[in-house]
Structure formats: C-alpha cells, structure tokens
N, C-alpha and C positions, 0 to 999 in steps of 0.2 A: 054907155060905159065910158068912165072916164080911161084918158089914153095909161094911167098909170096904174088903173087897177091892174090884180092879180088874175092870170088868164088859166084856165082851167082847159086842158088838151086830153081827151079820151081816145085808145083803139084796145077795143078788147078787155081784158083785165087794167091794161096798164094804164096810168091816169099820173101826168104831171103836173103840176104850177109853177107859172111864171110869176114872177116879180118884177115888173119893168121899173117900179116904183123904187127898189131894192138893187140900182146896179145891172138889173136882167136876168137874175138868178132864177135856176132851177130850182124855188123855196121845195120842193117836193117830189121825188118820184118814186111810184106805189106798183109793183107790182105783186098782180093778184091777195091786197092789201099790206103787203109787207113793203115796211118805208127803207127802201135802199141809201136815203144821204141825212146824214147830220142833221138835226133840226136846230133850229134860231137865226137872229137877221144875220150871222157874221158867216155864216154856212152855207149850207144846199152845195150848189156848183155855178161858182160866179166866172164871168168870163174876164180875160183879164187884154189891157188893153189902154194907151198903145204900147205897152209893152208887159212881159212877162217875167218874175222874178221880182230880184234885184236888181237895182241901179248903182253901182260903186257911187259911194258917196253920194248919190243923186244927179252925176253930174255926167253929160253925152254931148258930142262936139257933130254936129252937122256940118260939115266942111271947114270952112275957118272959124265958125262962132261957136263956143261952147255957151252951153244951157245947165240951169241950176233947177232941179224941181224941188219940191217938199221931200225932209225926210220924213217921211211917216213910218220909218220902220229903221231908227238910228243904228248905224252910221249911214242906212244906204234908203234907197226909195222902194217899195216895195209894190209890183200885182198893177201900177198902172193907175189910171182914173174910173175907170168905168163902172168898177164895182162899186161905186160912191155916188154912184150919181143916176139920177131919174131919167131912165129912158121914155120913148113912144111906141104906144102902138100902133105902127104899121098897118097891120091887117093879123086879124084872128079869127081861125076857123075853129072845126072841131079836132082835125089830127096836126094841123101844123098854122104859126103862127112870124112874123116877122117885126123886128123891135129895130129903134136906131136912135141915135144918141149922137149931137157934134161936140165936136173936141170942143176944148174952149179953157181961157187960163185956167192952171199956169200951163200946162200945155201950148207950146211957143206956136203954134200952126193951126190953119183951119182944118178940118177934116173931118168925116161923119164916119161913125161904126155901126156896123147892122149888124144882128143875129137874128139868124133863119134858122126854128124850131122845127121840126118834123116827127113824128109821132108815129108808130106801126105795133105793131100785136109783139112785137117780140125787139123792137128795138127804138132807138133814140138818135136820131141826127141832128149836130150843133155846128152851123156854119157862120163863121164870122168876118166881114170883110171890112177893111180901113182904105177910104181913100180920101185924098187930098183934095181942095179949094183953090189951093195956090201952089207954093213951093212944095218941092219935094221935102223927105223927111224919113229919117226912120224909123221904123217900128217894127211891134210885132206883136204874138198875139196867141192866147193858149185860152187853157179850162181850166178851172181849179176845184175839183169835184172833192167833195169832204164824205166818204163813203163811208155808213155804218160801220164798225167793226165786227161787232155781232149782228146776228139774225137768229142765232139759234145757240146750241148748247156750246158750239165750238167756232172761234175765231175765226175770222176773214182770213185765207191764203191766198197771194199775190206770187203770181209766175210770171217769169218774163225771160227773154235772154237776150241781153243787151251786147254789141258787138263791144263795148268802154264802158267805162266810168270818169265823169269828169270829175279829177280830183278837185275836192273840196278845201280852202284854204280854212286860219283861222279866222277868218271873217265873211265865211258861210258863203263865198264865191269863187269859181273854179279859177285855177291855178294858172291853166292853159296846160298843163298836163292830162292825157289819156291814160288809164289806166284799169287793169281789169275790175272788174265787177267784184266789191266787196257784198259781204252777206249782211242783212236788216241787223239793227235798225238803219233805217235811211233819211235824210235830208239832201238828196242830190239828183244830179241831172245823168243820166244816160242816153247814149248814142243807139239809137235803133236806123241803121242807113238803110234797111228796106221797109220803114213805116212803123209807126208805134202798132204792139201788141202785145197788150197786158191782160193777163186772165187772173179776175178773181172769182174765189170758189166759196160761195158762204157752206159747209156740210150739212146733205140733207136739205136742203134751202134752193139755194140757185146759183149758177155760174155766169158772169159777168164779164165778156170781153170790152175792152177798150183800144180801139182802133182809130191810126190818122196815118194817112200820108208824108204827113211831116216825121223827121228822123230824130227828134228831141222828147224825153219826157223825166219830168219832175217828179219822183218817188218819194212821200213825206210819212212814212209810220211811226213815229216817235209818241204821238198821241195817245191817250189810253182809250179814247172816244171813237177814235176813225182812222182810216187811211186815204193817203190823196194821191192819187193818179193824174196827171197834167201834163196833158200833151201840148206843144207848145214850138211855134214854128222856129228856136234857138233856144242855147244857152241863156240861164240868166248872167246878167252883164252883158246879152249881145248886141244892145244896143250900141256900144263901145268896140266890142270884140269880133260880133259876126252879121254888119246892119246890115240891115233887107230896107232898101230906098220904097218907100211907097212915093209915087210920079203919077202927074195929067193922065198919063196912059197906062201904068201899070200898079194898080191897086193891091191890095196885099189880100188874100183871100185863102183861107185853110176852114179844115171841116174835123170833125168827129164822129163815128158810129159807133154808139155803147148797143151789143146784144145780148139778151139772155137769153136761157134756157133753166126752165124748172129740173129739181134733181129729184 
C-alpha cells in the first residue's frame, strides 16, 4: 500500500477513511451507514496545522523577526498548511492508525506534525502533535470537522455553553474583547475554560458530542450544507495574540474525542 493511499479504520458499525494523501482528512465517517461529515476533497474534517484559523494579514513575529506566509484566504492566511499537503503513513491497523507530515516552506522552521487515529464502537479520537527540528516557534493546532446538517427530516442542533464569546471584528478576527454568547448564526470563536463540549443532536438519528481539553472552539453554521465544530488549542489570530512556543523539549500536543449515541 502506498503511504498516501486512503486507509479504511472499522469497530463495530462505525467505519472511517483517511486521507493522508488529502492533508489527513477524515474523507469519511459512517456510522451504522449514515455519513456524519460533508463529502468532497475540501471537506470531511481536516486537521489544521501550524496553526488554526486566521492569520491577520498573514503575518506572525517570533521574537524580533516577523514572518510573511501565503494569503490564501485575503486579507489574512487561513487553517495553516497541512490540509494541503500529502502526509505518511505511519502505521495502519484496523481500529487506529498514525500519519505525519514535516513542515517545510513557506513555513519558516523545520518540524513534523503527526495525527494519531483511534477508532472504538461508539467513538473517534484525533490526536495531533507539532514538534520542532531546530528553533523554537509558534503554533497551534485544531480540527476543522464539516458535519452533515441533515441526517434526517429535522436539522442538526448544536448545544454548548460557553463561559465568552470572542468578539468578532469587521474583518472576521477577534477584537480582544470577551463577550457573552450571541445566539446562531455563528462564525466565531468561544471560550470553554473547563474543556471543549459540544453536543450535536441529529433527531431520531444520533447525538454527537465533541470534546477536547483545550478551552477554544470555532463555531461555523452559516452554511446551508453543514456545521463546523473546531476545537482548537487558541484563538484565531493566536499566533500573534496568545503563542504557545513549540521547543526541543516541549512539543505542542492536544487531542479530540467525538461520541455517539444512536436515538
């Protein structure tokens, strides 16, 4: 098997595909036949990486040298490299599988990203880690899950209760102001300081939590296709606003457990 082909992970009913070939995407996940994410290459649930979000203007200062990346999403840089680019396989079994991918221009620094698959009867774990070659740097690092909206006769409902809301300017990046939770439609980031937990409920269908450790997630329904849940270890713009140094000794590493439960 070549390292980019598409890997195919079974427990139980549930049966996902990888894309290493695609960025590292989740091109698929099927439980008890019903397709839970968005189909086509720009979809599934890509991991995003080294960083998450936007990038103001593209543009991030690592101590005294400021760095220019691509904007691929103008004014600002958007989601990182990774979903662009052909990862490895690692090692692939039948419930869990591990991929990685090195940094490499325009990305100003060496460093390798892995994603560690795991698979179970009733749920999904996405773990992602960045470390460095050389100099430190910083980054970060989320999921960018493009979830069905339908399943059934009645829309996707999304619960959550987020301690803020980071207000969103006119140029789709937070302000640096906190502020309560407005009601959908959303395009923004919320503060969850005891761990992301998002429940989606398809009716009659299935319930769907999204869970991480990290205290950041990306709320995107404006779609009429899907909605996107993205947890994600900062703000976007935190590259700027709130870096997390990835170092020789201390690599950057956050995870995700999506579970369901039939209704």
């Amino acid at each position: 098997m070549s390292s980019e082909e598409d890997v195919t992970l079974t427990a139980g009913d549930a049966e996902i595909t990888l894309q290493p070939g695609n960025g590292c995407r989740v091109g698929s996940l099927k439980v008890g036949g019903l397709e839970l994410l968005r189909q086509g290459d720009r979809y599934g649930c890509f991991p995003m990486a080294p960083w998450a979000g936007r990038i103001r203007e593209g543009k991030f200062r690592n101590g005294g040298t400021t760095h220019q990346m691509p904007l691929n999403s103008p004014p600002h840089a958007i989601h990182g490299f990774a979903r662009d680019a052909a990862w490895r396989t690692a090692r692939a079994g039948k419930t869990e599988a591990a991929f990685t991918y090195d940094l490499a221009d325009p990305w100003p620094y060496e460093g390798r990203v892995t994603q560690l698959i795991a698979l179970t009867e009733d749920s999904l774990t996405l773990t992602l880690g960045i470390e460095t070659y050389g100099d430190s740097f910083p980054a970060q690092a989320g999921w960018h899950p493009w979830f069905n909206r339908g399943l059934g006769q009645e829309d996707v409902r999304v619960d959550f209760s987020p301690a803020w809301q980071e207000e969103r300017g006119d140029d789709h990046l937070p302000t640096g102001n906190r502020i309560a939770p407005t009601p959908s439609p959303w395009d923004d980031c919320f503060g969850m300081p005891d761990g992301v937990d998002v429940a989606l409920t398809w009716p009659e269908q299935l319930e769907l939590k999204v869970k991480s450790r990290e205290q950041w997630v990306v709320v995107y329904d404006e779609q009429e296709a899907a909605v996107c849940v993205e947890p994600q270890t900062g703000p976007p713009n935190g590259l700027n606003t709130l870096p997390r140094l990835v170092t020789p000794i201390d690599p950057l590493e956050t995870s995700t457990t999506w579970t369901w439960t039939r209704l």
